[in-house]
Legacy VTK file of the C-alpha trace (Angstrom):
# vtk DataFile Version 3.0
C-alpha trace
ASCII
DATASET POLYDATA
POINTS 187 float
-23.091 -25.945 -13.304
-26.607 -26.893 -15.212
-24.493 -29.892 -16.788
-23.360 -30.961 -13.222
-27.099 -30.833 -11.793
-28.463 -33.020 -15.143
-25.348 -35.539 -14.972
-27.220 -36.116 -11.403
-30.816 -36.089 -12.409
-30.016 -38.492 -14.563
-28.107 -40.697 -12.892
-31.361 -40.960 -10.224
-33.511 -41.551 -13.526
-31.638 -44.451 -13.877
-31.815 -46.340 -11.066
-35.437 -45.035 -10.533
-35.817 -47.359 -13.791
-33.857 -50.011 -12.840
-35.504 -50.614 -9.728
-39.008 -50.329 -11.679
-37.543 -52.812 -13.713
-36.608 -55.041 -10.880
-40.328 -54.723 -9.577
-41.639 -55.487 -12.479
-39.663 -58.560 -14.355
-40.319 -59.893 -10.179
-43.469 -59.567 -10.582
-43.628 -62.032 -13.890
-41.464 -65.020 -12.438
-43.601 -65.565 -9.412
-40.932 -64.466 -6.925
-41.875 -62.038 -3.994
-40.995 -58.122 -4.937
-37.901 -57.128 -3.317
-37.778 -53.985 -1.348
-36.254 -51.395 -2.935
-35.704 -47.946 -1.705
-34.094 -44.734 -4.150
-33.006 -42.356 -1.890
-31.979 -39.149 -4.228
-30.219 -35.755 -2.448
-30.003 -32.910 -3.620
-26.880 -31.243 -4.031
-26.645 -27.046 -4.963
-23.741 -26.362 -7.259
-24.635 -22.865 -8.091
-23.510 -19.579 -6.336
-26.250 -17.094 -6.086
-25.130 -13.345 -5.879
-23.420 -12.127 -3.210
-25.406 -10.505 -0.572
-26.425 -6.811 -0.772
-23.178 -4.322 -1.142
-22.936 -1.261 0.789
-22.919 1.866 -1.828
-20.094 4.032 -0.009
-20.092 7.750 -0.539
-17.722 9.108 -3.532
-15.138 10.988 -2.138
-14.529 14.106 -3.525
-12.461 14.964 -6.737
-12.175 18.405 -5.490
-10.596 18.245 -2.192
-7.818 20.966 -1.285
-9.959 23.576 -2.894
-12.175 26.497 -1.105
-14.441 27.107 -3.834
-15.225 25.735 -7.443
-17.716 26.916 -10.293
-19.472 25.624 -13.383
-22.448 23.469 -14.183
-24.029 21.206 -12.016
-24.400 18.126 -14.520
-26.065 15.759 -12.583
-27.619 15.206 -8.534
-27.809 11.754 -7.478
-27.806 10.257 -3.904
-25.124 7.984 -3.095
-25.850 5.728 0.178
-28.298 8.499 1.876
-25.722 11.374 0.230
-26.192 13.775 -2.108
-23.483 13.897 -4.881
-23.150 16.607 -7.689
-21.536 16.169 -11.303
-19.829 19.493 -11.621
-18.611 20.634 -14.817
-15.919 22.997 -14.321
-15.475 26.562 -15.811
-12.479 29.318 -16.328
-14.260 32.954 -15.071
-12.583 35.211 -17.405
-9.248 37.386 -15.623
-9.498 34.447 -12.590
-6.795 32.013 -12.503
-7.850 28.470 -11.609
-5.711 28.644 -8.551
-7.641 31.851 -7.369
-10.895 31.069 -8.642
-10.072 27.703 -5.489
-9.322 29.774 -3.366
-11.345 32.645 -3.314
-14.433 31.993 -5.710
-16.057 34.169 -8.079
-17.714 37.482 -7.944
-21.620 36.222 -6.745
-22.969 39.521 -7.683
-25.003 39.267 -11.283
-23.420 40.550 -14.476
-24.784 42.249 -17.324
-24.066 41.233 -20.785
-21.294 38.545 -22.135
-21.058 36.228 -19.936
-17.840 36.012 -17.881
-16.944 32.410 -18.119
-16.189 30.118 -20.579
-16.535 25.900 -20.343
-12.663 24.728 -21.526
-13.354 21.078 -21.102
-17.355 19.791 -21.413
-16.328 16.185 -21.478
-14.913 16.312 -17.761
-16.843 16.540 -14.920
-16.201 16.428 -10.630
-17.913 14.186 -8.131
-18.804 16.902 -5.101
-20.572 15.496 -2.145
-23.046 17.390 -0.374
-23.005 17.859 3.443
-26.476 17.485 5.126
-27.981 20.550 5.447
-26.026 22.799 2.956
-27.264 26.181 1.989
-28.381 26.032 -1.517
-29.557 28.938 -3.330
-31.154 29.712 -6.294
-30.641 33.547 -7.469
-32.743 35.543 -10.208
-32.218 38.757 -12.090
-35.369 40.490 -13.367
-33.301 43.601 -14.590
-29.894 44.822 -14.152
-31.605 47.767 -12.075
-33.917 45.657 -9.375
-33.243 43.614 -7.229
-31.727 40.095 -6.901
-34.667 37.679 -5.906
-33.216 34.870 -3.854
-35.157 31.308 -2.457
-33.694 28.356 -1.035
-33.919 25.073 -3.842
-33.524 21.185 -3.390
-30.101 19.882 -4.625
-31.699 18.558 -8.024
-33.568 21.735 -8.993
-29.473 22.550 -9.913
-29.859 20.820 -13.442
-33.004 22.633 -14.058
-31.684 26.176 -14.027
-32.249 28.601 -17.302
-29.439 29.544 -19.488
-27.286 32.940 -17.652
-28.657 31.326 -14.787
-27.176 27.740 -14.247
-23.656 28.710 -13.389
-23.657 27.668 -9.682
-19.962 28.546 -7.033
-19.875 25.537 -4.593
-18.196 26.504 -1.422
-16.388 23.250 0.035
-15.103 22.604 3.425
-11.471 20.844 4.180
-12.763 17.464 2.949
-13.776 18.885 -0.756
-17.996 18.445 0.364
-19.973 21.022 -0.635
-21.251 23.293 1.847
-23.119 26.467 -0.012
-23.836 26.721 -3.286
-25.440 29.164 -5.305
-26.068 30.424 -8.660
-24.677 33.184 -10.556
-27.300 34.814 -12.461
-27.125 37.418 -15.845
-29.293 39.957 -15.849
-31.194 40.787 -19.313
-29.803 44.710 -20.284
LINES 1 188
187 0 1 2 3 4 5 6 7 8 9 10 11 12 13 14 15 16 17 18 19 20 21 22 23 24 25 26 27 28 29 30 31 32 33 34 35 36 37 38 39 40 41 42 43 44 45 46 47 48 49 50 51 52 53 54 55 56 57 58 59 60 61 62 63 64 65 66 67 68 69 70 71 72 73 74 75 76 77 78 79 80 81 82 83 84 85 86 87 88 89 90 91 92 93 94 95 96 97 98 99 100 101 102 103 104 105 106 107 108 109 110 111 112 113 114 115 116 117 118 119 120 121 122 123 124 125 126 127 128 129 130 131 132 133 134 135 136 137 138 139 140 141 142 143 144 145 146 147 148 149 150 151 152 153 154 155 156 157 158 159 160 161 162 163 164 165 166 167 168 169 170 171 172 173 174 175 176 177 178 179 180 181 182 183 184 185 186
């Protein structure tokens, strides 16, 4: 395209010269100066980008399931839509196919922890519904109460270690419509 545009500007040097030439060897023989007129357009070659795309919302990788559980891995927003990055674990005793469809005990445990992560390297795009419940549990001792406080979506990444497990409750269309953390309790 930039080889195009200086074949042109070039050709319009040209004849820009040969009509200063014209002027000028008429000038030397006496003769009136002819009129001469270099008319030059433009012409674009070049495609700029395309105008501005439309981010659509992911759809979800975990449709057909109640409930899923693991690490939220990242929180972005998607055009206006809060996604999650949810790295999936196996809750110890709980099939996969029951941990979908019924969850997880949300109560606190004590001790080992109950899960383990079976596949780091894979993670699933959850969309948020507006105005999901998300909360944000902590265990000061297995004997006192659970504190509880609503959080924004991205304080999810931020959670302490026996505290960043998080059970996503999802409606028909695999969004996210509660989540909240599962928290260990120091013995």
């Amino acid at each position: 395209m930039k080889h195009q545009h200086h074949l042109r500007a070039t050709t319009a040097a040209a004849l820009a010269a040969l009509a200063a030439g014209a002027l000028l060897s008429a000038c030397g023989s006496g003769a009136p100066a002819p009129d001469v007129t270099v008319t030059v357009t433009p012409t674009v070659t070049a495609k700029g980008p395309g105008g501005p795309s439309t981010p659509t919302v992911p759809t979800s990788d975990v449709k057909g399931r109640a409930f899923d559980f693991g690490f939220v891995r990242k929180v972005s927003t998607v055009a206006g839509t809060t996604v999650l990055e949810l790295d999936r674990l196996t809750w110890t005793g709980l099939s996969d196919a029951k941990l979908a469809q019924t969850g997880v005990p949300t109560g606190p445990f004590v001790g080992a922890v109950p899960y383990t992560n079976q596949n780091a390297k894979l993670t699933y795009t959850i969309p948020v519904v507006n105005g999901a419940r998300i909360l944000y549990n902590h265990c000061i001792a297995h004997d006192q109460p659970i504190q509880t406080k609503s959080i924004d979506p991205t304080a999810l990444t931020g959670l302490a270690d026996r505290e960043n497990t998080v059970l996503v409750q999802l409606d028909a269309e695999g969004r996210a419509t509660s989540i909240q953390n599962i928290p260990g309790c120091p013995a």
